[in-house]
C-alpha positions as CSV (number, residue, x, y, z in Angstrom):
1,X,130.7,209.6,-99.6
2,X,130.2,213.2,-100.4
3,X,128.9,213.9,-97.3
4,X,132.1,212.5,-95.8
5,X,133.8,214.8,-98.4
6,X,131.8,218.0,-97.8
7,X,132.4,217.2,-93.8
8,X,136.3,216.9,-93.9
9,X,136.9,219.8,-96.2
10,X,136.1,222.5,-93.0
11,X,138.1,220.4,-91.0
12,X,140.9,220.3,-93.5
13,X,140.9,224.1,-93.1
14,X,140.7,224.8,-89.6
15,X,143.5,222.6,-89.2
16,X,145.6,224.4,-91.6
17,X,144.8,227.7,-90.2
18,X,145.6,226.3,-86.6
19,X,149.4,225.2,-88.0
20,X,149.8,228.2,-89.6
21,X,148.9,230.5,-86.7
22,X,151.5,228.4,-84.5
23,X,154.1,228.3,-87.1
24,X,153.7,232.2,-87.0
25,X,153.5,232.4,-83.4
26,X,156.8,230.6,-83.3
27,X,158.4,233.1,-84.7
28,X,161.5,234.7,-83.2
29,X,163.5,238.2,-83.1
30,X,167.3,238.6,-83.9
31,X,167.2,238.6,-80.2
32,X,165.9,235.2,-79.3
33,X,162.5,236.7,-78.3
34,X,159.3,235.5,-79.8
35,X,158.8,238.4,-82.8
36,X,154.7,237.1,-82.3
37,X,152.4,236.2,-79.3
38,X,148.8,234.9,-79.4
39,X,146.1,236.9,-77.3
40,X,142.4,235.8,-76.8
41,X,139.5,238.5,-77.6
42,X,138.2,238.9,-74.1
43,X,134.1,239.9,-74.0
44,X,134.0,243.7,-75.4
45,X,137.5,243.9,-76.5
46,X,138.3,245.5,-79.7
47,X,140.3,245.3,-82.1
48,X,141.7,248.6,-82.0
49,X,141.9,247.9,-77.5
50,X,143.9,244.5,-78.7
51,X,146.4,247.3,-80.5
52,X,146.7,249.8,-78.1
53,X,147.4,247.0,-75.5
54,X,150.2,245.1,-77.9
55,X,152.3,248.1,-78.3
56,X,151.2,251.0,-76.2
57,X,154.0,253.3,-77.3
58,X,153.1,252.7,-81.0
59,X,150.6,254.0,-83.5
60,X,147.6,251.8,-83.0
61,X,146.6,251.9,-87.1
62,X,150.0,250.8,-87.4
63,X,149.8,248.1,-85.3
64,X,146.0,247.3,-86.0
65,X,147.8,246.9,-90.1
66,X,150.1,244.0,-88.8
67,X,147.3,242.1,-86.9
68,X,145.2,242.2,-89.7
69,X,147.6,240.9,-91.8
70,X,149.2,238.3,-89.4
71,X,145.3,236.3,-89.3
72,X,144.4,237.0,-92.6
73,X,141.6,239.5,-91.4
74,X,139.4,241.6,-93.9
75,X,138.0,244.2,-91.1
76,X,138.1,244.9,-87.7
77,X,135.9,242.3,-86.1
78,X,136.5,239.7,-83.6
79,X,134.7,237.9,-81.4
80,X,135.5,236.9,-77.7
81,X,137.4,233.5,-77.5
82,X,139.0,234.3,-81.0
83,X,143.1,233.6,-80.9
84,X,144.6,236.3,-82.4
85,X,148.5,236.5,-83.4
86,X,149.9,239.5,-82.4
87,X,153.0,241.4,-82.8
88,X,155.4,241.0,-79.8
89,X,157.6,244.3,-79.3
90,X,159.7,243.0,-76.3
């Protein structure tokens, strides 16, 4: 029984990190435009590459400050395959 406990607690989580991360990426602008998009870290991407990609025209710390905060991250690391939320500036 606690094994059955200690088991579904991480899947508890991941599954309210996955709802959370679509209920932001649902998100929508004043204009009807999606005010969020979700990206996937490609091998040797950065953080700060994901930034400069998202909003070219913007300053990256800027926009690095709004990724971090949209999936909860404490630094700059990711890892390839990791769905990331980021801001949409269309």
């Amino acid at each position: 029984m606690v094994l059955g406990v200690l088991l579904s607690v991480p899947f508890a989580a991941v599954v309210m990190v996955v709802g959370s991360l679509s209920a932001d990426a649902d998100t929508t602008s004043p204009s009807g435009q999606s005010a969020t998009e979700v990206v996937v870290v490609q091998p040797g991407e950065s953080l700060w590459q994901i930034a400069r990609q998202v909003a070219p025209h913007a300053d990256p710390r800027a926009t690095l400050t709004v990724i971090r905060d949209l999936n909860g991250l404490g630094g700059d690391t990711v890892v390839p395959g990791q769905a990331l939320v980021v801001p949409n500036p269309a």
